[in-house]
N, CA and C of each residue as an Amber inpcrd file, in Angstrom:
protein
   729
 126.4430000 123.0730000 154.6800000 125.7730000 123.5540000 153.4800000
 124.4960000 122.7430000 153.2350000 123.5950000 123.1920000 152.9590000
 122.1130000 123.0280000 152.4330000 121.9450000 122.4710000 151.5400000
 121.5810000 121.0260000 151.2470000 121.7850000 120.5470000 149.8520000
 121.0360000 120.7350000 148.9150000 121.3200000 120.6640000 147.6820000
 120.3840000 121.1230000 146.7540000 118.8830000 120.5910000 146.5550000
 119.2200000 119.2580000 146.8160000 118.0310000 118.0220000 146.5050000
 117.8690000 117.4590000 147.8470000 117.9770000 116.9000000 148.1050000
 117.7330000 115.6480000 149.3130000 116.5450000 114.7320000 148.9860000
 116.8940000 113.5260000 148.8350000 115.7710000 112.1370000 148.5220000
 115.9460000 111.4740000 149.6630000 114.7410000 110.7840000 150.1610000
 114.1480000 110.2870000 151.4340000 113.8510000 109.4470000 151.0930000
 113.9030000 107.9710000 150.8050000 113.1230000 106.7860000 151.1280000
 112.0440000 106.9780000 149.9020000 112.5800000 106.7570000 149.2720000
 111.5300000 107.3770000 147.8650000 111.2550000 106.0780000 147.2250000
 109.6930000 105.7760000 147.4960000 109.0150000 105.0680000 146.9210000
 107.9350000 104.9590000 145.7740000 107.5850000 104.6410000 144.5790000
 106.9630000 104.6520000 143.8110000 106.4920000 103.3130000 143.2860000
 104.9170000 103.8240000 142.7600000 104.3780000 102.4150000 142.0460000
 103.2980000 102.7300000 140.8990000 102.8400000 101.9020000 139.7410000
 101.8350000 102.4910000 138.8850000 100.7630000 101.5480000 139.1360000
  99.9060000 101.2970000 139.3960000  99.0080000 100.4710000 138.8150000
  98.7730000 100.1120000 137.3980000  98.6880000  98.5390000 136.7800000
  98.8080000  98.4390000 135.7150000  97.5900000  97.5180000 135.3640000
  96.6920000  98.2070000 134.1600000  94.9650000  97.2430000 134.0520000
  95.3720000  96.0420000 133.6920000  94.6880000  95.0520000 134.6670000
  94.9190000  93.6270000 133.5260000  94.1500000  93.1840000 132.6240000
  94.0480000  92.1440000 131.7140000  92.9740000  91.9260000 130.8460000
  91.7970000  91.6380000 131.4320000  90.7030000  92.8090000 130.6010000
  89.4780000  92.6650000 131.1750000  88.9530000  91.1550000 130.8470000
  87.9960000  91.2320000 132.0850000  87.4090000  89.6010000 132.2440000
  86.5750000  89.4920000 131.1420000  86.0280000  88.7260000 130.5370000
  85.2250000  89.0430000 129.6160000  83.9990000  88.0570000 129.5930000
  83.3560000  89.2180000 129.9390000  81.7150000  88.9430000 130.7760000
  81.0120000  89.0510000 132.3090000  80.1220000  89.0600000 132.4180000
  79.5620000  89.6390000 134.1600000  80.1980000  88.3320000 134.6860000
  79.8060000  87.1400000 134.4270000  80.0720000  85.9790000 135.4150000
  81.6530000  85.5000000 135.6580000  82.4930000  85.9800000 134.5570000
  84.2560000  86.4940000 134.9930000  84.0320000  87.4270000 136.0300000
  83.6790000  88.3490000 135.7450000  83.9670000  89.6530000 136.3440000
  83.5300000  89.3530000 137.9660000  82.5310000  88.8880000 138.1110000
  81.9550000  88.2460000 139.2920000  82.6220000  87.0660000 140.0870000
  83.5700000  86.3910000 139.3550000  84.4520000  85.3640000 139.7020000
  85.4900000  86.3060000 140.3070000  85.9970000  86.3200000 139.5560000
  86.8120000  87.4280000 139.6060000  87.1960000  88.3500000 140.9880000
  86.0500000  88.6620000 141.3920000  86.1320000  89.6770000 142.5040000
  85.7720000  88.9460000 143.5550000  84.5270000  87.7130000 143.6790000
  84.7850000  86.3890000 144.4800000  86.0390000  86.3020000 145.1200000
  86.9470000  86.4100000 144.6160000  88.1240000  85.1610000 144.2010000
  89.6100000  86.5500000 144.6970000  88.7740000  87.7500000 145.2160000
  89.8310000  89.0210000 144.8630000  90.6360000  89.1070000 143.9180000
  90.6600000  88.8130000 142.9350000  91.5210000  89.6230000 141.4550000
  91.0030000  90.4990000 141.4630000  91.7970000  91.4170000 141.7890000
  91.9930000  93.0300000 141.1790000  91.9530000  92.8280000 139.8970000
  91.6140000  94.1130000 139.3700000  91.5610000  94.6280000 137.5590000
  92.8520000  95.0560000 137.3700000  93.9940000  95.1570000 137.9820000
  95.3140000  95.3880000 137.7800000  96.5120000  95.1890000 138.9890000
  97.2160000  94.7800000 138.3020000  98.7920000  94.6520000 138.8960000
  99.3340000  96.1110000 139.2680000  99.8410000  95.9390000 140.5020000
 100.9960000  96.5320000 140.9020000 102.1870000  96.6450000 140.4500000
 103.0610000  97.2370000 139.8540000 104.0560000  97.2890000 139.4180000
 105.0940000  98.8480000 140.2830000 105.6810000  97.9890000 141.0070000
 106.9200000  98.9140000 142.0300000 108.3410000  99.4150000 140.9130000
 108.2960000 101.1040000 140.9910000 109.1030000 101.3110000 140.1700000
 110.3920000 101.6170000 140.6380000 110.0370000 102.4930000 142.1000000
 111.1900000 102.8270000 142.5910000 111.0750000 102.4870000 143.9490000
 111.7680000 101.8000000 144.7700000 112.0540000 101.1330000 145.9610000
 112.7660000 101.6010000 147.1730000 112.4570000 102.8250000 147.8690000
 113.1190000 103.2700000 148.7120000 114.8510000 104.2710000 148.0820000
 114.8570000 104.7810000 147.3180000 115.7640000 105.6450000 146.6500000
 116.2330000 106.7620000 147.8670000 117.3170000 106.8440000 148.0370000
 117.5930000 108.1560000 149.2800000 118.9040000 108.4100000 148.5130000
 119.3640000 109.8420000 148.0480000 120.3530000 110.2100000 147.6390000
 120.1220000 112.2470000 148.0860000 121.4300000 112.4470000 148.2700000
 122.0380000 114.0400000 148.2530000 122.6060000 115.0250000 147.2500000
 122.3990000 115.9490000 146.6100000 122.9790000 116.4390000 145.4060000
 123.1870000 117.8490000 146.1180000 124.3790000 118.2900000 145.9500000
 125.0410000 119.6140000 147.1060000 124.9440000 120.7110000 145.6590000
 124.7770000 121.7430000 146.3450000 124.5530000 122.9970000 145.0310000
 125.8150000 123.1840000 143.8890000 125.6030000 123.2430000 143.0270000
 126.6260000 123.5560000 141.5510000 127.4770000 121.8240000 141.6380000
 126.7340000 120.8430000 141.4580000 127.2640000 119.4790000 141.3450000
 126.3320000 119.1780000 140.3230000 126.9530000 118.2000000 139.2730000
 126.7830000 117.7650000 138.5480000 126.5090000 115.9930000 138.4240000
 125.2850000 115.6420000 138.4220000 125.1220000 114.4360000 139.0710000
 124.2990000 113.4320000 137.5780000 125.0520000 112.3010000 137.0880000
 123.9960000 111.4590000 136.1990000 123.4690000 110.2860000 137.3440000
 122.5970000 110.4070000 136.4390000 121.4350000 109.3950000 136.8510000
 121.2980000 108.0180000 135.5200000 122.0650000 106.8800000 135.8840000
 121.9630000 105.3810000 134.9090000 121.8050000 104.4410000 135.2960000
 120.8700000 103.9140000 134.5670000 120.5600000 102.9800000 134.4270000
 120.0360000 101.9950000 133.3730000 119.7060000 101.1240000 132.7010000
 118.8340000 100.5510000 131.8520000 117.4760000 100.7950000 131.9520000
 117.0670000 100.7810000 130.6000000 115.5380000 100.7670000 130.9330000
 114.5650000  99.9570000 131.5100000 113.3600000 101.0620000 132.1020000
 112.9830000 100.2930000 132.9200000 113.4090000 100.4890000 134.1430000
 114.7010000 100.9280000 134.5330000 115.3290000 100.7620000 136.0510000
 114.5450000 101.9390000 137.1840000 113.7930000 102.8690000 136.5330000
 112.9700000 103.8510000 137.3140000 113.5880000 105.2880000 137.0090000
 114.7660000 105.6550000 136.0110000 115.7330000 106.8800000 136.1070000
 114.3650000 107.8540000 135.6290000 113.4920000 107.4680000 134.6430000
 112.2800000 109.1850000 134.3370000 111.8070000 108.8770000 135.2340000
 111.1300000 107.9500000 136.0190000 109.9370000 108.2360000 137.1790000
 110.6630000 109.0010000 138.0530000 112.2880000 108.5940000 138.6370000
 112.9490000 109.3940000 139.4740000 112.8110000 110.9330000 139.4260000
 113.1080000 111.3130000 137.6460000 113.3080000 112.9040000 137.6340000
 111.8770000 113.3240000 138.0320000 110.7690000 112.7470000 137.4120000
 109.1520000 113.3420000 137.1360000 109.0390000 113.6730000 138.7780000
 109.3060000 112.7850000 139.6840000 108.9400000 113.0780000 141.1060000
 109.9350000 114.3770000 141.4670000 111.2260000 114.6470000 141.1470000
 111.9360000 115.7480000 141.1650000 111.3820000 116.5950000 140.6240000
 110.8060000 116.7090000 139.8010000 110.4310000 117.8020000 139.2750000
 108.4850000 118.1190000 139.2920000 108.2410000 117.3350000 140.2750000
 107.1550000 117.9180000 140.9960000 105.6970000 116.9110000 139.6250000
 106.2300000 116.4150000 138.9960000 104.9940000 115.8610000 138.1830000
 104.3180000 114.2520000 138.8580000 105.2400000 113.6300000 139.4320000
 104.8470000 112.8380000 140.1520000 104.5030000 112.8190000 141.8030000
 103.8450000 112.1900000 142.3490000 103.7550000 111.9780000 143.4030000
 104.5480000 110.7250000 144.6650000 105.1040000 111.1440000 144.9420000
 105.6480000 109.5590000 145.7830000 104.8100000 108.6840000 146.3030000
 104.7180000 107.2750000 146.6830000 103.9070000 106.8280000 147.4810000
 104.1000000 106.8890000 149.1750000 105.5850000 107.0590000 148.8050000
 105.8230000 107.3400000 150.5100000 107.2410000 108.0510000 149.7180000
 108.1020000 108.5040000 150.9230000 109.1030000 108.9310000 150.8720000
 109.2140000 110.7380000 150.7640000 110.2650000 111.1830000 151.0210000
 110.1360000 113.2950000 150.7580000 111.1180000 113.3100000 149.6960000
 111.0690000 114.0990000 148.7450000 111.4560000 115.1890000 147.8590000
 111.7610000 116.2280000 148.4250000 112.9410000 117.1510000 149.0380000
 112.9890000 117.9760000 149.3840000 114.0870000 119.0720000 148.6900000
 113.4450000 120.5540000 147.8350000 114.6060000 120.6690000 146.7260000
 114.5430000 121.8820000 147.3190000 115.6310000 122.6540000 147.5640000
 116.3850000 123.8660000 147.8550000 116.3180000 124.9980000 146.3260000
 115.6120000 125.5680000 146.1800000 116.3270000 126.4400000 145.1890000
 115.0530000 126.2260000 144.1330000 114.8760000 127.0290000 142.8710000
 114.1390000 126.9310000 141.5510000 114.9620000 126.3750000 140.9880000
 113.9670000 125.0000000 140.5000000 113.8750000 123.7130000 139.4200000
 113.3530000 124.1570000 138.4220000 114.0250000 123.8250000 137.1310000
 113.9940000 124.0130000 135.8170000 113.9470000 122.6980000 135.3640000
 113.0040000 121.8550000 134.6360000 112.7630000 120.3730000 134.2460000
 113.0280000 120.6680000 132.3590000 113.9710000 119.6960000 131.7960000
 113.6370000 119.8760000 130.3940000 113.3830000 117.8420000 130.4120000
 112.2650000 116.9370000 130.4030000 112.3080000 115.8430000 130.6030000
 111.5940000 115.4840000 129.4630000 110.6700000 116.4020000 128.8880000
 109.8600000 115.4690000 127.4830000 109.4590000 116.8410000 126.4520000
 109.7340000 116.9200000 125.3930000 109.5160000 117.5080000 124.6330000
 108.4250000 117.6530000 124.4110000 107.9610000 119.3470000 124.1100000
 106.1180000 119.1180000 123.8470000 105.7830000 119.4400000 125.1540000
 106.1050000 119.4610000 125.9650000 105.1920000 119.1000000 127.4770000
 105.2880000 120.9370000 127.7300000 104.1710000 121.7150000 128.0530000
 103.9670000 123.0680000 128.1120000 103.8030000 123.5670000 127.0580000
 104.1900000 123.2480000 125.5340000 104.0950000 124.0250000 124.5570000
 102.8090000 123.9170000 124.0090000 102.4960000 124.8410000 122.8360000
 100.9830000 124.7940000 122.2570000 101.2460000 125.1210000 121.0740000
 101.1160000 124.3410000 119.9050000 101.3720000 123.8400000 118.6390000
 100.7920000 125.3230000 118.0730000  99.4990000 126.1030000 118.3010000
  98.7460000 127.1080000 117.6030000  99.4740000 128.3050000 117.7160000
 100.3950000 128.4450000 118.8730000 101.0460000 129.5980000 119.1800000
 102.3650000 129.8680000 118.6290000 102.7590000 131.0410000 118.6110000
 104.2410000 131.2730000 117.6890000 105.3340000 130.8060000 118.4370000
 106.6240000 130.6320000 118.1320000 107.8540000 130.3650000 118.9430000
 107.8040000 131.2840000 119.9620000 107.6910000 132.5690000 120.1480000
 107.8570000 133.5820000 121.2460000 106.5660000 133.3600000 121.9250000
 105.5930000 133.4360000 121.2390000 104.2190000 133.1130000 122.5000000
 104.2580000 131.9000000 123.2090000 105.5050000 130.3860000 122.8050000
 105.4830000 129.4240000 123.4160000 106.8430000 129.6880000 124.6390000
 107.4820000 130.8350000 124.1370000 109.0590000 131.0370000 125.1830000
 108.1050000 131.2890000 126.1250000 106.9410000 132.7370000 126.3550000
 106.5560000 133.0180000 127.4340000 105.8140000 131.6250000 127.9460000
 104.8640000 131.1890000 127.1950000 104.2030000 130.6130000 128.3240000
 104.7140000 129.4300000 128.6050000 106.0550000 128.8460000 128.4340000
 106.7530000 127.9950000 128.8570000 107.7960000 128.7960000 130.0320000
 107.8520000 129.9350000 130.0820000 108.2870000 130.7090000 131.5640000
 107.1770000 130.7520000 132.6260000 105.7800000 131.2640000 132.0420000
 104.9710000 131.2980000 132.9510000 104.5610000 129.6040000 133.7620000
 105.0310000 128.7780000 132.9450000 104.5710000 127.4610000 133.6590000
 106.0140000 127.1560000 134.5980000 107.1860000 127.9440000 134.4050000
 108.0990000 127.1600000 135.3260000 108.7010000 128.4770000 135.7060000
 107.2650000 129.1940000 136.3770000 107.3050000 130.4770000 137.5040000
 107.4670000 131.9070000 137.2170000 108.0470000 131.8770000 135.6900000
 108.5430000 133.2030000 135.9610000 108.0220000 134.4200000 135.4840000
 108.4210000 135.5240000 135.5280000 107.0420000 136.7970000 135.4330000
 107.6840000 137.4910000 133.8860000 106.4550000 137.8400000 133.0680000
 106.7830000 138.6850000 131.6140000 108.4380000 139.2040000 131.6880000
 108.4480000 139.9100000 132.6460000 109.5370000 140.6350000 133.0610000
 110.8360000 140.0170000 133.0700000 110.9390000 138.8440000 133.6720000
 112.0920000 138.0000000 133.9590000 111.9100000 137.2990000 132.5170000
 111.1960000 137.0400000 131.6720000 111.4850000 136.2050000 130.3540000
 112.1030000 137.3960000 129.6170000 111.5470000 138.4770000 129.7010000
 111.4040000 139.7250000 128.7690000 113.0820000 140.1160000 128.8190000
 114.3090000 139.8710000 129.8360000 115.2860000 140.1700000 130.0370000
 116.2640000 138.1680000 129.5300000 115.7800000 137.4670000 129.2940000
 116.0800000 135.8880000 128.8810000 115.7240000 135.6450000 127.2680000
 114.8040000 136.7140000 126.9440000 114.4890000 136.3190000 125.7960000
 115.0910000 136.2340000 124.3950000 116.2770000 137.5130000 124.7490000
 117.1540000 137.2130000 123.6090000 118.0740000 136.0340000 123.3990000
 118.8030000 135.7550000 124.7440000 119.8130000 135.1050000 125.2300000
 118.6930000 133.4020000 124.1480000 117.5280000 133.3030000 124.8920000
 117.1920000 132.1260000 124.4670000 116.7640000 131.9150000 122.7420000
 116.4350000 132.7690000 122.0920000 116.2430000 132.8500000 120.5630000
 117.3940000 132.7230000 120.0570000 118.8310000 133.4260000 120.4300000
 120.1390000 133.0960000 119.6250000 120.9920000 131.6720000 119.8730000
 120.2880000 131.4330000 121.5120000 121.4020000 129.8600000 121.4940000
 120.5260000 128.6290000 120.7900000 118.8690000 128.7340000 120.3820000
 118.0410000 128.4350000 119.4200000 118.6590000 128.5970000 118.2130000
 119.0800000 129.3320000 118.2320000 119.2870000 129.5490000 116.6000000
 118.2960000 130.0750000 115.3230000 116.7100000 130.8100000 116.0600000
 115.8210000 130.6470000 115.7350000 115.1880000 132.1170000 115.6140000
 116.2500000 132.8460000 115.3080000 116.1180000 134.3580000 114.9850000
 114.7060000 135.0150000 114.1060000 114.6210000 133.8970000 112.7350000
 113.9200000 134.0960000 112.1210000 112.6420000 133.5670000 111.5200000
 112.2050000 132.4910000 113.0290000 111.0440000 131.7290000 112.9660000
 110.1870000 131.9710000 114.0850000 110.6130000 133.2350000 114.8170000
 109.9300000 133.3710000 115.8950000 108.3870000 133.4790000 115.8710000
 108.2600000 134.2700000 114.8620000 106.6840000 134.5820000 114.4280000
 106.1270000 133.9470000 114.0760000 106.4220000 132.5090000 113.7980000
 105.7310000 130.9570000 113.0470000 105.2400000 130.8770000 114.1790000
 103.8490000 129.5830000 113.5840000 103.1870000 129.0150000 114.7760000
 104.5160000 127.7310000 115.0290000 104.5270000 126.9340000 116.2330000
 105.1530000 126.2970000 116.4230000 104.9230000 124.6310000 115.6580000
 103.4640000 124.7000000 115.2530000 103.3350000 123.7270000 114.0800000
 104.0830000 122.9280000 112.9180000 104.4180000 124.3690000 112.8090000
 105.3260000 125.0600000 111.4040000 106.8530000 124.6650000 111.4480000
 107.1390000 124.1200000 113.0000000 108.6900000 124.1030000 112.9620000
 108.9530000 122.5210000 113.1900000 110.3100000 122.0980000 112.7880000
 110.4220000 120.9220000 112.5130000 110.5540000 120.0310000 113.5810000
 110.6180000 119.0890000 113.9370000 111.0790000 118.1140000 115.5130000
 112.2020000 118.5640000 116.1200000 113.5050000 118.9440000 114.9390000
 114.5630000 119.2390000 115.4480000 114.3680000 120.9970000 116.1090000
 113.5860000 122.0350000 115.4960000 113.9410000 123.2760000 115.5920000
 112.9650000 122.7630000 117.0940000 112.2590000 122.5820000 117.4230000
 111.0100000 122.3100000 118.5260000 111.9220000 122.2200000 120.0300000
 112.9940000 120.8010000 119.6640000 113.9980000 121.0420000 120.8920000
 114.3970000 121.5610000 121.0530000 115.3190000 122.4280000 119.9850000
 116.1490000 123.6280000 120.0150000 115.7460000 124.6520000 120.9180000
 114.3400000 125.1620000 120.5630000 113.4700000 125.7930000 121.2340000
 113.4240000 125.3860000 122.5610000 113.2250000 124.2270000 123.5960000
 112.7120000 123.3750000 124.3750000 114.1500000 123.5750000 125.3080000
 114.7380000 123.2100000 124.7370000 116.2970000 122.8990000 125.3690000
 117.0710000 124.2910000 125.6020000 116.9340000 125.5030000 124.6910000
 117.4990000 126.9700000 124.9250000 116.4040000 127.1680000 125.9390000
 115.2040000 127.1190000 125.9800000 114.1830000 127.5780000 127.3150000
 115.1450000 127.0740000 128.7610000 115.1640000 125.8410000 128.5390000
 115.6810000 125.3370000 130.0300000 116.7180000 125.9410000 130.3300000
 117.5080000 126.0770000 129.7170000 119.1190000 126.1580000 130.2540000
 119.4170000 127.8130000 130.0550000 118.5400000 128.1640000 129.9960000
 118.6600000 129.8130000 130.1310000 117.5470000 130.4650000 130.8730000
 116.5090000 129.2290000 131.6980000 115.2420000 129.8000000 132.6270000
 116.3730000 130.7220000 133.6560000 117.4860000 130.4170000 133.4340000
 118.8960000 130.8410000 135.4900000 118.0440000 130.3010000 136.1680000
 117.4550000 128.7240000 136.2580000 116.8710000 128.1390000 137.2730000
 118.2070000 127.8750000 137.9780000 117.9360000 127.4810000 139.8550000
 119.5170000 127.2680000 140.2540000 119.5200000 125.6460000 140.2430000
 118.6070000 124.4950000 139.9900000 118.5900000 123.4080000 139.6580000
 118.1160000 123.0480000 138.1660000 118.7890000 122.3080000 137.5180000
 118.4190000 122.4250000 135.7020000 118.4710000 120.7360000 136.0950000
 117.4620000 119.9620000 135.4720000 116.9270000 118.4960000 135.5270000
 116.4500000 118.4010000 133.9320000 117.6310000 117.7480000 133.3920000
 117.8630000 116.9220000 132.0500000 117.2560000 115.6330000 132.1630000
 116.7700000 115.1490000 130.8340000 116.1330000 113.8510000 130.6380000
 116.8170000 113.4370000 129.0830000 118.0770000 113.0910000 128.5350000
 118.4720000 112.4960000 127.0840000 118.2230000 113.4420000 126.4460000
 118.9850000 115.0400000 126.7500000 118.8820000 116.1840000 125.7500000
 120.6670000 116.3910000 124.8690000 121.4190000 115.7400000 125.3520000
 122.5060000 115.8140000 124.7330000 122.6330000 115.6310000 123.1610000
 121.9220000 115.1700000 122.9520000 122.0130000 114.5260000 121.7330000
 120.8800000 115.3760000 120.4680000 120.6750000 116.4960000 120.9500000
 119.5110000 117.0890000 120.0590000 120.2690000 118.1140000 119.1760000
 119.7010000 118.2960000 118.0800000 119.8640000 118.7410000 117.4490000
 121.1280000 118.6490000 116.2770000 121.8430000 119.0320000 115.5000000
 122.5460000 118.5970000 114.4750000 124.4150000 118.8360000 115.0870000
 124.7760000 118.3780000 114.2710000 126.3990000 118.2860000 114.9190000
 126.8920000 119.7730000 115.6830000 126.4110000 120.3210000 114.8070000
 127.1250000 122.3580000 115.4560000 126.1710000 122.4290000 116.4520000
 124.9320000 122.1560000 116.6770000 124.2800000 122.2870000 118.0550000
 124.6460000 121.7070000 119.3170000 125.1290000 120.0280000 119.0400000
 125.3820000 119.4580000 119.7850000 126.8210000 119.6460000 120.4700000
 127.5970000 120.1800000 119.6850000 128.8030000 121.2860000 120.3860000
 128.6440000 122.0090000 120.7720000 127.7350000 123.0050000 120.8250000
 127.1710000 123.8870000 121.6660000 126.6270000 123.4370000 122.9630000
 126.0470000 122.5890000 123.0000000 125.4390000 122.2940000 123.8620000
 126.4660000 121.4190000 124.8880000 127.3750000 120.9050000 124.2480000
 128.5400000 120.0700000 124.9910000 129.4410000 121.3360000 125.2200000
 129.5240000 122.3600000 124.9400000 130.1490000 123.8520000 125.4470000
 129.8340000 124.4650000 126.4040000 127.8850000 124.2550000 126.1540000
 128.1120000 125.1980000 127.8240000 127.4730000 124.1820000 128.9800000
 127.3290000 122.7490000 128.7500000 127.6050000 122.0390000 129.8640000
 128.7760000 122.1470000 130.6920000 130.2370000 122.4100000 129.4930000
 131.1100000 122.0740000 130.3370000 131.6330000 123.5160000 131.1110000
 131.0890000 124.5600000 130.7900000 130.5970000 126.1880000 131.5030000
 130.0060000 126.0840000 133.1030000 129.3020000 124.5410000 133.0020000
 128.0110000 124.6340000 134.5400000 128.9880000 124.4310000 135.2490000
 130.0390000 123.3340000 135.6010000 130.4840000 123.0540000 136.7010000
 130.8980000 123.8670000 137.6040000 130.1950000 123.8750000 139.2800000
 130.3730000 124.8550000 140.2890000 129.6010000 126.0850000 140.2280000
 128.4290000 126.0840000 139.1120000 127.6630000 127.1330000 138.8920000
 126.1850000 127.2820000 138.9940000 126.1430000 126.1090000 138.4280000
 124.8690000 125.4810000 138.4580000 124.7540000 124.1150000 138.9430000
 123.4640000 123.8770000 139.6780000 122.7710000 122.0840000 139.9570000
 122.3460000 121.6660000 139.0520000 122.6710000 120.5220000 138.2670000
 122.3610000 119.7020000 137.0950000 122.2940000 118.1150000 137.5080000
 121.2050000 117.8890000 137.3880000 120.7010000 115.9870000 137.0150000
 120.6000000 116.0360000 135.6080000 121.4050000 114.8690000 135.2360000
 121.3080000 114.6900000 133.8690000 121.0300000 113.1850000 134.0330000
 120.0050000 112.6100000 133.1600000 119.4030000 111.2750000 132.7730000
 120.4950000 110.4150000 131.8590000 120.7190000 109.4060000 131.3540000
 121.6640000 109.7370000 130.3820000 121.7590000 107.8660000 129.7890000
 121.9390000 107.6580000 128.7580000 122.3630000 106.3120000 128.3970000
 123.8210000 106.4970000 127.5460000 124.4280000 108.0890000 127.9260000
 125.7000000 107.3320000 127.0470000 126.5070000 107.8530000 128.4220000
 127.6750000 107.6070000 128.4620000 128.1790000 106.8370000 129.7110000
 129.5640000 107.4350000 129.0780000 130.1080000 108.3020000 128.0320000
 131.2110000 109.3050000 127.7420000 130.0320000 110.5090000 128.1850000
 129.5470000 110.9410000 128.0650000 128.8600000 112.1130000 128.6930000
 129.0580000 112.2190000 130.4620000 128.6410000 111.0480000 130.8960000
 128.8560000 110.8690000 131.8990000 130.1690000 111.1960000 132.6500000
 131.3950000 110.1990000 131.7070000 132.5730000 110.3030000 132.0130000
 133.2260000 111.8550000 131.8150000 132.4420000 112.6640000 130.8880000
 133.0840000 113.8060000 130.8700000 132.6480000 115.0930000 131.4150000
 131.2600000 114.8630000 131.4940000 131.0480000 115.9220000 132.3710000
 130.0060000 116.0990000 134.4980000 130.0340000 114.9310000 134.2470000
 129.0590000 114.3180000 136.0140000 130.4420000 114.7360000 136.9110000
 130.1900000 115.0270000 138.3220000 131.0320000 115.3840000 139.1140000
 130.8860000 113.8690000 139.9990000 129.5940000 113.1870000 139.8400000
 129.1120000 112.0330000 140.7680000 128.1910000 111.2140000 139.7710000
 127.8530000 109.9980000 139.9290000 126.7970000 109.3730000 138.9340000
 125.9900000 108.3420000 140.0520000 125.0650000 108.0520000 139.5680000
 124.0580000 107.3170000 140.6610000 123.5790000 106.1190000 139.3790000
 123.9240000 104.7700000 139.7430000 123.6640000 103.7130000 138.7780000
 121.6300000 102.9710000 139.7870000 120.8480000 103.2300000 138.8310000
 119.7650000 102.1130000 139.8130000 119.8300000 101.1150000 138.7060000
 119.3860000 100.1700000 139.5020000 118.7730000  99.1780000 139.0180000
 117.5400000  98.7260000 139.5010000 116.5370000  98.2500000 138.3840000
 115.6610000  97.4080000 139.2150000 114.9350000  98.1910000 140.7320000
 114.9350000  99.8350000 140.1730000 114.4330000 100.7150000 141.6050000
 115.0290000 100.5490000 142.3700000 116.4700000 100.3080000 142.1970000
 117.4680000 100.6870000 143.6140000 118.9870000 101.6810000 142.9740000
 119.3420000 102.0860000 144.1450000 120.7550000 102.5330000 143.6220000
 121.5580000 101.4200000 144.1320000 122.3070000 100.9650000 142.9180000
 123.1940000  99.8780000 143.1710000 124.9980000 100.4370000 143.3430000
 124.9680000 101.6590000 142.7410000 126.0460000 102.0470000 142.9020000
 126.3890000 103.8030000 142.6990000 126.8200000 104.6040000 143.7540000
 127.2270000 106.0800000 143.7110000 128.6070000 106.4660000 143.7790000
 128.9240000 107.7660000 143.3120000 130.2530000 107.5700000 143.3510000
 130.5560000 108.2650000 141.9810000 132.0700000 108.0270000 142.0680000
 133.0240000 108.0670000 141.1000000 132.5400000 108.0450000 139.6130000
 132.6030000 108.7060000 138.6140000 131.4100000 108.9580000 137.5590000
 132.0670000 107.0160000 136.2440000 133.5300000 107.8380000 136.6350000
 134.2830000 106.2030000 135.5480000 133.8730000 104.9680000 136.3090000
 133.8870000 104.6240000 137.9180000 133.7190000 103.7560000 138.4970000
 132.4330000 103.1810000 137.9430000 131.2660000 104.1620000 138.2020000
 129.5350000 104.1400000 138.5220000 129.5660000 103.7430000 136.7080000
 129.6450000 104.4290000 135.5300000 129.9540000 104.1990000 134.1890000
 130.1630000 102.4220000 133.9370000 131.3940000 102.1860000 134.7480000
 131.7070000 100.8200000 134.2440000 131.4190000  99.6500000 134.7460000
 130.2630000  99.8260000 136.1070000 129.1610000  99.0760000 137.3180000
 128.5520000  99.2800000 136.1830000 127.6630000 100.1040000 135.3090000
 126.5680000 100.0380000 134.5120000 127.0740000  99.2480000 132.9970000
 128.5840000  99.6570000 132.7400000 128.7840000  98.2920000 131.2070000
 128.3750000  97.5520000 131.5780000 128.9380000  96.5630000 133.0260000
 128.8450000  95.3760000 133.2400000 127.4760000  94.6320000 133.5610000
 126.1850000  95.6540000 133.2700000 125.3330000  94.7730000 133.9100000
 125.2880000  94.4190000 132.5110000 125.1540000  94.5710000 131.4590000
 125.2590000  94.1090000 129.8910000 125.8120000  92.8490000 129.5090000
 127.0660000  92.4780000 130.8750000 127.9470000  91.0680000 130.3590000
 126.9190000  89.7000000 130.7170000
C-alpha cells in the first residue's frame, strides 16, 4: 500500500536578523571579521516518518520542538532545505486561522474562496456547502461580512471548511479546542467518525486527545523524533520531558 505521506530526511532552517551594527565603521568591521547580519537557527533536523491512508497520527512536542514548521512544509507553505515531502492524495490544511479568508467578504463568499484556494471548483463547494454552514452553526450569518463575526464564529467557519473540503488527507494545527462546550463535542464526535476513513495529522499539546483518538503519535524534540509508536507510550515520553 501507498502511503499517504512519506517524509525524507526533512530538513529545515530560518534565518534570524541580528542586532544591527550601529554605524558604517561596525558594519564594516563587521563584515571584515565575517559576521553575518543573522543567525542560523535549525528547526527541523533530518525528520523521516510514514503515515499509511485512514491513520490517525499526532504530532508532540513542546514548543519550539519544530511540530508547525513540520505541518507548514506538509502542507506545501514551506519549503525544505533539503529533504522530500511526498503526499499521496488531496491535502486539506486547517493550521492558522485567518489564513485565505478576507475580512470584506461575507461568510459564503469566504466558504468559496477558501475552496478555490485548496483546489476545488464552484461546483464541488456548491454540493459541500450546506453540509459546511450547519456543522458551523452559522445558518444565519452567512450574508455578514466576515468582519462582523466574532473570533469564535471565524473558526467555526475555518474548522467546518476543513473537515468537510472530503480532502483524503485533513492536517490539524490545535483546533480541538475551538469553539464553546456543544461545539467542542461535536467536533470530538466526528473525529471519533475518521478512524479508517480519513488521513489526519493532528498537532496537539493535550495528550488525552492524543490518548483517545491518534492510531500512532510522533514525539520531536529539539527537531528530532525522539519517539513513535504507541499513542499512551509516545503521550507519557512527552510528560516526562517536563520532570
Amino acid at each position: 500500500m501507498k502511503s499517504a505521506i512519506k517524509v525524507t530526511g526533512l530538513h529545515k532552517s530560518f534565518n534570524l536578523p541580528n542586532e544591527k551594527a550601529a554605524g558604517l565603521k561596525q558594519a564594516i568591521f563587521n563584515y571584515l571579521k565575517g559576521i553575518k547580519g543573522y543567525k542560523k537557527q535549525k528547526v527541523l533536523k533530518g525528520i523521516s516518518f510514514e503515515i499509511q491512508p485512514g491513520e490517525f497520527v499526532g504530532i508532540i512536542g513542546r514548543n519550539g520542538s519544530g511540530k508547525s514548521t513540520l505541518l507548514k512544509l506538509l502542507a506545501g507553505i514551506y519549503v525544505p532545505d533539503s529533504g522530500k515531502v511526498e503526499i499521496d492524495g488531496t491535502l486539506v490544511p486547517f493550521i492558522e486561522l485567518g489564513v485565505g479568508f478576507n475580512p470584506e467578504l461575507t461568510g459564503r463568499e469566504n466558504i468559496y474562496l477558501n475552496g478555490a484556494l485548496l483546489g476545488f471548483s464552484n461546483k464541488e463547494m456548491d454540493a459541500m456547502y450546506d453540509e459546511i454552514v450547519k456543522f458551523a452553526e452559522l445558518e444565519d450569518f452567512m450574508g455578514q461580512k466576515l468582519k462582523n463575526y466574532s473570533s469564535g464564529m471565524q473558526v467555526r467557519l475555518a474548522f467546518s471548511i476543513a473537515i468537510r473540503a472530503k480532502g483524503d488527507i485533513l492536517i490539524l494545527d490545535e483546533v480541538l479546542a475551538v469553539g464553546d462546550a456543544e461545539f467542542q463535542q461535536k467536533c470530538n464526535d466526528y473525529f471519533a467518525s475518521l478512524h479508517g476513513n480519513q488521513t489526519v495529522v493532528l498537532v496537539t499539546h493535550s495528550m488525552e486527545n492524543v490518548r483517545k483518538f491518534c492510531d500512532r503519535a510522533i514525539l520531536i524534540e529539539q527537531g528530532k523524533i525522539v519517539k513513535e509508536g504507541d499513542p499512551d507510550e509516545v503521550a507519557d515520553a512527552y510528560l516526562k520531558l517536563w520532570d
